[in-house]
PyMOL Python script that loads the backbone (N, CA, C, O; Angstrom):
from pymol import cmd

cmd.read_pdbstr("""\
ATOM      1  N   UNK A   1       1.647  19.266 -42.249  1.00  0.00           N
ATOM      2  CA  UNK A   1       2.484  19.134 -41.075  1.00  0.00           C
ATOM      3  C   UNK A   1       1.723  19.593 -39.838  1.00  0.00           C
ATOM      4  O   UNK A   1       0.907  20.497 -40.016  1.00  0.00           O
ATOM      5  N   UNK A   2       1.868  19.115 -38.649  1.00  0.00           N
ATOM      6  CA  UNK A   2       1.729  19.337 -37.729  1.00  0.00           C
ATOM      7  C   UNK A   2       2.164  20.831 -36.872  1.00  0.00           C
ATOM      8  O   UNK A   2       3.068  21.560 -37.281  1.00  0.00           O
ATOM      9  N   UNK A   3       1.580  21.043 -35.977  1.00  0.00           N
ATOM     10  CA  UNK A   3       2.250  22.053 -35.148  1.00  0.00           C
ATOM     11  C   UNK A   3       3.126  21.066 -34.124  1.00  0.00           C
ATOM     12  O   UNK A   3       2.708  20.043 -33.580  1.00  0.00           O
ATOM     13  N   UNK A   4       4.437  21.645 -34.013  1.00  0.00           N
ATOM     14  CA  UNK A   4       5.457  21.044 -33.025  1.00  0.00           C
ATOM     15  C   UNK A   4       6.098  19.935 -33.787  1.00  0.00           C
ATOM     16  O   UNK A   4       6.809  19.136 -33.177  1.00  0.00           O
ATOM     17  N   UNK A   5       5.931  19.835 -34.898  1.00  0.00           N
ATOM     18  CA  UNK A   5       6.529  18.777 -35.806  1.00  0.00           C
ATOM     19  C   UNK A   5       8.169  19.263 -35.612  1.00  0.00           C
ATOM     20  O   UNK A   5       8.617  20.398 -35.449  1.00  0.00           O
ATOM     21  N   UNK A   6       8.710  18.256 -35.676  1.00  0.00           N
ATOM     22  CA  UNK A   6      10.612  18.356 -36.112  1.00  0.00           C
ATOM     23  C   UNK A   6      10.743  18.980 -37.410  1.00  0.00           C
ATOM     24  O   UNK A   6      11.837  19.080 -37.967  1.00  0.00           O
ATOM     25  N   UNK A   7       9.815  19.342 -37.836  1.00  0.00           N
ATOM     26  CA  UNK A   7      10.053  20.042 -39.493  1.00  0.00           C
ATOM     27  C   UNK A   7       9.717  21.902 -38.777  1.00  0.00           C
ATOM     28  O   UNK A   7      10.385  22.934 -38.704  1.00  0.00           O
ATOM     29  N   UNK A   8       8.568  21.556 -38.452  1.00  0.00           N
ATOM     30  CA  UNK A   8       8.128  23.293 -37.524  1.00  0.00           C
ATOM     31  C   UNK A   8       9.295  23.515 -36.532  1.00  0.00           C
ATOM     32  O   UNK A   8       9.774  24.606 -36.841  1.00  0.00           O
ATOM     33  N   UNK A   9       9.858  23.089 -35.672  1.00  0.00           N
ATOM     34  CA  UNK A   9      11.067  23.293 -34.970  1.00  0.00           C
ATOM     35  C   UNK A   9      11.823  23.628 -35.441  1.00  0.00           C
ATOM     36  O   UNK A   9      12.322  24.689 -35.067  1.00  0.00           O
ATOM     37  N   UNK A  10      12.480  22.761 -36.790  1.00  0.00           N
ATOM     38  CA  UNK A  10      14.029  23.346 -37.318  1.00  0.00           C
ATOM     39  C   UNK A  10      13.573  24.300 -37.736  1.00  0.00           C
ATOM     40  O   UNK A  10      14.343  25.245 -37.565  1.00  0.00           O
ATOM     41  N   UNK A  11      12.398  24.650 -38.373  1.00  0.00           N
ATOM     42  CA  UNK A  11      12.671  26.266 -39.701  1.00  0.00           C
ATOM     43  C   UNK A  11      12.568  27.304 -39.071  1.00  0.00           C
ATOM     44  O   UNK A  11      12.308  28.326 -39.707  1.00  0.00           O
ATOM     45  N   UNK A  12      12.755  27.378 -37.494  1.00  0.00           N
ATOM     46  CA  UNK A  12      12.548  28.542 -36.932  1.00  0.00           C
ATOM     47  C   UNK A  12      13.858  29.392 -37.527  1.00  0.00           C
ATOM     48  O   UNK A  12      14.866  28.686 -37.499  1.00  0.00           O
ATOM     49  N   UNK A  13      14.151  31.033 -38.178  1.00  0.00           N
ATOM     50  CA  UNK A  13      15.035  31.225 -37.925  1.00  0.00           C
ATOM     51  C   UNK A  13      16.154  30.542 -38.725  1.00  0.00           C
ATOM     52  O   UNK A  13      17.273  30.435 -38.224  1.00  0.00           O
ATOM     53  N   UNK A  14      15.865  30.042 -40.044  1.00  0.00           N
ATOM     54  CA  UNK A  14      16.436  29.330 -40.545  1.00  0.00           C
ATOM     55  C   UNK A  14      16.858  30.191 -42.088  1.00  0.00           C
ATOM     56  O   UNK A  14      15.913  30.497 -42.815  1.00  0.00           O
ATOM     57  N   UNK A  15      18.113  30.507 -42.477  1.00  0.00           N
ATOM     58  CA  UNK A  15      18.224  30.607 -43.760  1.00  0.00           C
ATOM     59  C   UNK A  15      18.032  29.456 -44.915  1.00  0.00           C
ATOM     60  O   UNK A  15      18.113  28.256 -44.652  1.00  0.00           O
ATOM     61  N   UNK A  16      17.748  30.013 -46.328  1.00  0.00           N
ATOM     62  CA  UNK A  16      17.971  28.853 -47.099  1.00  0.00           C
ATOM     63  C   UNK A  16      18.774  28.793 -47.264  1.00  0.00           C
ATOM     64  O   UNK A  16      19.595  29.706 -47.355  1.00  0.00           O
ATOM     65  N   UNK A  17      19.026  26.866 -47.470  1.00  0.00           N
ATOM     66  CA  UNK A  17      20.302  26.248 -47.926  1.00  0.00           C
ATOM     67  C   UNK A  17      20.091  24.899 -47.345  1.00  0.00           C
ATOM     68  O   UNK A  17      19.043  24.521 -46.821  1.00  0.00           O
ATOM     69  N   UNK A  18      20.832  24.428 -47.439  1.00  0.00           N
ATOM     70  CA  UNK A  18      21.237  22.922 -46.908  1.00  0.00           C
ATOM     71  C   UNK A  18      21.363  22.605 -45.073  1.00  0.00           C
ATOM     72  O   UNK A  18      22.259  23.244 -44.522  1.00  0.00           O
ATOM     73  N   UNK A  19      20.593  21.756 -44.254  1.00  0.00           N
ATOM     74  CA  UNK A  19      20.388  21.925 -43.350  1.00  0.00           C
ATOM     75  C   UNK A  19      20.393  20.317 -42.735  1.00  0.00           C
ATOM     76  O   UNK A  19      20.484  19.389 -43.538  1.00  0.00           O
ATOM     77  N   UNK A  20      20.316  20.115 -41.618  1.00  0.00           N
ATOM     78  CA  UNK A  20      20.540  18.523 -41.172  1.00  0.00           C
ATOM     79  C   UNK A  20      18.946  18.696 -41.365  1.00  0.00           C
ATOM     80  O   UNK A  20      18.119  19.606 -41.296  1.00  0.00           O
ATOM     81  N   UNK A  21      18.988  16.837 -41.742  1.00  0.00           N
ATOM     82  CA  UNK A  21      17.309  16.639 -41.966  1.00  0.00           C
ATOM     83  C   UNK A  21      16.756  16.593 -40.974  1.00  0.00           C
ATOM     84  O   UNK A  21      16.956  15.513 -40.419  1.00  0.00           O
ATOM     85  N   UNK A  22      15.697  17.688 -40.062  1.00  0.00           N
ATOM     86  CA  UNK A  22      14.995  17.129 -38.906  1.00  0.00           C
ATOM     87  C   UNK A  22      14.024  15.723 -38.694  1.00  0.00           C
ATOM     88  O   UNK A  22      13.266  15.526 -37.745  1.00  0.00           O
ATOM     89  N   UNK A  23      14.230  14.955 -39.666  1.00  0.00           N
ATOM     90  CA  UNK A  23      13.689  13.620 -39.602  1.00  0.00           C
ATOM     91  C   UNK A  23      14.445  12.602 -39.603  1.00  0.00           C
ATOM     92  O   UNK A  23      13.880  11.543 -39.329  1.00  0.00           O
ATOM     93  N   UNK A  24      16.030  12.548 -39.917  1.00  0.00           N
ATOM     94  CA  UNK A  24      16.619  11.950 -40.628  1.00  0.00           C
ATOM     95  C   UNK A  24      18.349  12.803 -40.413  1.00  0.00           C
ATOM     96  O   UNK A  24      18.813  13.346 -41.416  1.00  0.00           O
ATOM     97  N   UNK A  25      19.106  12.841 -39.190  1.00  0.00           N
ATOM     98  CA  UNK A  25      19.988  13.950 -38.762  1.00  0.00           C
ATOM     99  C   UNK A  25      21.344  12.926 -39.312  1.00  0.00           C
ATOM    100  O   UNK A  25      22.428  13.210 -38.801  1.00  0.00           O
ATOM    101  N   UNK A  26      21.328  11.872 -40.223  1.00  0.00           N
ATOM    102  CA  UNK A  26      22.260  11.589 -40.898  1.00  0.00           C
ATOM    103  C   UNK A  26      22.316  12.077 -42.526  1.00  0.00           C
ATOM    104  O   UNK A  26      23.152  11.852 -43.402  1.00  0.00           O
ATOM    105  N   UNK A  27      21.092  12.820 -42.530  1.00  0.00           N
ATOM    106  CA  UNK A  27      20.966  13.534 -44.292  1.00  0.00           C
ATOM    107  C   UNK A  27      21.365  14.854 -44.094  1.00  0.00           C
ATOM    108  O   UNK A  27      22.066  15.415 -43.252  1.00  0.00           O
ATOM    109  N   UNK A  28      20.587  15.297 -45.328  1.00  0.00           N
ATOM    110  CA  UNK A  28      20.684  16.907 -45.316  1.00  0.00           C
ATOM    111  C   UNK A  28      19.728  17.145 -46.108  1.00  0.00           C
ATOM    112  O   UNK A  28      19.652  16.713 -47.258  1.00  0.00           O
ATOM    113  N   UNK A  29      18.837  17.932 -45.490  1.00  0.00           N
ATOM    114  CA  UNK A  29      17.469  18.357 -46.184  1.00  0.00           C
ATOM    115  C   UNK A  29      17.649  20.042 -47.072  1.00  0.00           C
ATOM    116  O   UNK A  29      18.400  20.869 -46.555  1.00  0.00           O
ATOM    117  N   UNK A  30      16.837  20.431 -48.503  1.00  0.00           N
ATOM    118  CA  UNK A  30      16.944  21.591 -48.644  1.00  0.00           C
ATOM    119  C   UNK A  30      15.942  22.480 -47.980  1.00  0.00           C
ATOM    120  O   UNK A  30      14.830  22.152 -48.395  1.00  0.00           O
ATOM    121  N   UNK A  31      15.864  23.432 -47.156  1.00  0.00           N
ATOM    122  CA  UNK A  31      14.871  24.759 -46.860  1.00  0.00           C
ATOM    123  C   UNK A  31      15.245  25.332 -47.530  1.00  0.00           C
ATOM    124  O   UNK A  31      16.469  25.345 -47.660  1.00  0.00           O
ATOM    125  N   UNK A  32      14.246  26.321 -48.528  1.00  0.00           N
ATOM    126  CA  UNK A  32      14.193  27.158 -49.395  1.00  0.00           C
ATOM    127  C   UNK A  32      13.700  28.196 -48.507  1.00  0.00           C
ATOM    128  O   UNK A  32      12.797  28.873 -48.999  1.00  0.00           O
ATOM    129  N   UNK A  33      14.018  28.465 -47.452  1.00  0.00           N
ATOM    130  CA  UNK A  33      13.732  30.205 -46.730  1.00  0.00           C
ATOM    131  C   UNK A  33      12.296  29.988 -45.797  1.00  0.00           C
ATOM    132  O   UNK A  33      12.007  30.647 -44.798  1.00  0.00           O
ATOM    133  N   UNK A  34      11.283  28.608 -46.555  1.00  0.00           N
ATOM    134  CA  UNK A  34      10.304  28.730 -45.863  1.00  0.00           C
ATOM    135  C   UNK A  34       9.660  27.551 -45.978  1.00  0.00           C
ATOM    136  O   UNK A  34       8.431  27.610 -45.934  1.00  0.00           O
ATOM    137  N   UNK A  35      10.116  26.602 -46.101  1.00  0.00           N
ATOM    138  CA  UNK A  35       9.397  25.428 -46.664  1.00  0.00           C
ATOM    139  C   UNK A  35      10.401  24.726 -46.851  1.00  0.00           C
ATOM    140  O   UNK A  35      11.272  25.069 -47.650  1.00  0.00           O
ATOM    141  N   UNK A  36      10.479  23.337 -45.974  1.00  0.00           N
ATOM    142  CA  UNK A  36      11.582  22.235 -46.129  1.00  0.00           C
ATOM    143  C   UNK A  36      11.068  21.256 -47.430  1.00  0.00           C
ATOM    144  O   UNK A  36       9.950  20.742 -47.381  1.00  0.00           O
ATOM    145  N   UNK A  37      11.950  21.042 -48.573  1.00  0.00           N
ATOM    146  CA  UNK A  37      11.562  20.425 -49.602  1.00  0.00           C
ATOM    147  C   UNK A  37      12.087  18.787 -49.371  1.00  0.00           C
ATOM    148  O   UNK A  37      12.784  18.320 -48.470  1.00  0.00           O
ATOM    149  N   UNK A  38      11.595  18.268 -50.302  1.00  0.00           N
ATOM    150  CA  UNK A  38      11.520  16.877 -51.064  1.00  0.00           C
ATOM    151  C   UNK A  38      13.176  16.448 -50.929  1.00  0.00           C
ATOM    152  O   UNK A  38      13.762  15.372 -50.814  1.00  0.00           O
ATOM    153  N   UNK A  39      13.499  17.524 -50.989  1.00  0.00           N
ATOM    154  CA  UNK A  39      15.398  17.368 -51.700  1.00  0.00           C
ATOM    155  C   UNK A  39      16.253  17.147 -50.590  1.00  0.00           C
ATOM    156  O   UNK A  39      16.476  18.047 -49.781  1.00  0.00           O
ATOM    157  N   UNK A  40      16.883  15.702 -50.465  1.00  0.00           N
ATOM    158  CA  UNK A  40      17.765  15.123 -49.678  1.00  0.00           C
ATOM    159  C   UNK A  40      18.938  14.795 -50.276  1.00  0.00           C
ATOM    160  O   UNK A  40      19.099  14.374 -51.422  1.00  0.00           O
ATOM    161  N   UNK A  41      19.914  15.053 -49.267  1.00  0.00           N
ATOM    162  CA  UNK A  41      21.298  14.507 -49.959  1.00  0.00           C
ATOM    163  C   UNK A  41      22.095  13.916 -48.492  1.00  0.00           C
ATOM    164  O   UNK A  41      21.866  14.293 -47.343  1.00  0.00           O
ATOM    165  N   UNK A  42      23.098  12.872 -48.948  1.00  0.00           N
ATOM    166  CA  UNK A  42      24.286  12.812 -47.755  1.00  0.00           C
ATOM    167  C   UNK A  42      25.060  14.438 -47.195  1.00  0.00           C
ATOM    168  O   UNK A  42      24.761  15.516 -47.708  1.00  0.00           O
ATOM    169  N   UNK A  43      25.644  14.344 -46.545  1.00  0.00           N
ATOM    170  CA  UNK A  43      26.394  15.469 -46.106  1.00  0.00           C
ATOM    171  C   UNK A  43      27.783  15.319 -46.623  1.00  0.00           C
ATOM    172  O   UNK A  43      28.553  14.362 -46.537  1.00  0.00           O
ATOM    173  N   UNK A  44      27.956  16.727 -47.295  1.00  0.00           N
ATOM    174  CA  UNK A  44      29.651  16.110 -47.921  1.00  0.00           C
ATOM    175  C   UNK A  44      30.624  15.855 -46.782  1.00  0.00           C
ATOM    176  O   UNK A  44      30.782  16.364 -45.672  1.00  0.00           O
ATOM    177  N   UNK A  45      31.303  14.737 -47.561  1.00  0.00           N
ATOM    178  CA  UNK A  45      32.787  14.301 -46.609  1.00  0.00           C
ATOM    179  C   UNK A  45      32.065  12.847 -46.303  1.00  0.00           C
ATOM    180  O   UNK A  45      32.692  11.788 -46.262  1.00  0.00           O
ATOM    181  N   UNK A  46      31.060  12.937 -46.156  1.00  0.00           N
ATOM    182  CA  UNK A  46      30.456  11.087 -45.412  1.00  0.00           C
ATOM    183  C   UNK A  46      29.989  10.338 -46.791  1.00  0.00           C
ATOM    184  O   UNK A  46      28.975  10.492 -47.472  1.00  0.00           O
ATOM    185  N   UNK A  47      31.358   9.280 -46.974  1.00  0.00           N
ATOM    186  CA  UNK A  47      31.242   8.599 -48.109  1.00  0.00           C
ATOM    187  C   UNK A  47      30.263   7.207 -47.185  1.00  0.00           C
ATOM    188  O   UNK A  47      29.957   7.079 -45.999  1.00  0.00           O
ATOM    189  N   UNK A  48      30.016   6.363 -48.401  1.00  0.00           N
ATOM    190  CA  UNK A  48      29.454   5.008 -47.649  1.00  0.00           C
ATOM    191  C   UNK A  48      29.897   4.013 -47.787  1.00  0.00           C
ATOM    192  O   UNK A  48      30.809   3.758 -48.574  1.00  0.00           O
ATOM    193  N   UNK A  49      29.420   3.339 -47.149  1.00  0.00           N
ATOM    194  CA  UNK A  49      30.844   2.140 -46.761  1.00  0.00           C
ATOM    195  C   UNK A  49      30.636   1.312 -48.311  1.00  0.00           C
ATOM    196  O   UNK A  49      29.652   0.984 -48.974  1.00  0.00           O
ATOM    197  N   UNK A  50      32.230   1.169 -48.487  1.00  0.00           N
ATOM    198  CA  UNK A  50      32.278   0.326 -49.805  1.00  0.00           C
ATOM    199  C   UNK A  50      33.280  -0.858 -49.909  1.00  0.00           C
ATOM    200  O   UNK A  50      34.299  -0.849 -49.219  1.00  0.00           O
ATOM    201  N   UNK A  51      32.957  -2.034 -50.895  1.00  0.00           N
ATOM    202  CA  UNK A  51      34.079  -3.169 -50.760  1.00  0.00           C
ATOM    203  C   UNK A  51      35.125  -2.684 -51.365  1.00  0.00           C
ATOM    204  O   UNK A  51      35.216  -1.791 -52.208  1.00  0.00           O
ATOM    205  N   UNK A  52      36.036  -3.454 -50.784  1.00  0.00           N
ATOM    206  CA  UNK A  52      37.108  -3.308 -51.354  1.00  0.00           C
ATOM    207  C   UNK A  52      37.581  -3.328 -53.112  1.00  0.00           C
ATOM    208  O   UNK A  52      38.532  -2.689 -53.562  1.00  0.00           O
ATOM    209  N   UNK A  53      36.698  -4.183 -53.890  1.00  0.00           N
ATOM    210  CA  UNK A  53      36.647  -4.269 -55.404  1.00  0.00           C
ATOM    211  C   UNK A  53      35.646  -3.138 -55.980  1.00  0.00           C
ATOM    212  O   UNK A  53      35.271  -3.048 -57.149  1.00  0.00           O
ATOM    213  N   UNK A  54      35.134  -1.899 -54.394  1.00  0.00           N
ATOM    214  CA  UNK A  54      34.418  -0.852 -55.203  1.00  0.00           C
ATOM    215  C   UNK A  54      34.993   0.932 -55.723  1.00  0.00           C
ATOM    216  O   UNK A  54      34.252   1.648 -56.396  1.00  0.00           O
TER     217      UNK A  54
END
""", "prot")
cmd.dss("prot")
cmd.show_as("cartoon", "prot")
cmd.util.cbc("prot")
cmd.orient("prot")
């Protein structure tokens, strides 16, 4: 990573846990306290759009 990266910005000051993805502010990225991981998820409550026969 870069210095001044959107990944170096968010972890300022950051507990671990679940966090908006600084790449991607419709996910949710995991920081483990010091290091933003691999591990993405939706944010609960935001289902995705589905047909009606789904």
């Amino acid at each position: 990573m870069t210095t001044g990266s959107a990944f170096d910005r968010a972890s300022r000051a950051r507990p671990a846990g679940w966090h908006e993805d600084p790449e991607d502010p419709g996910r949710q990225r995991w920081f483990d306290g010091s290091t933003w991981t691999d591990i993405t998820r939706r944010p609960p409550g935001k289902r995705r759009a589905s047909c009606r026969c789904c």
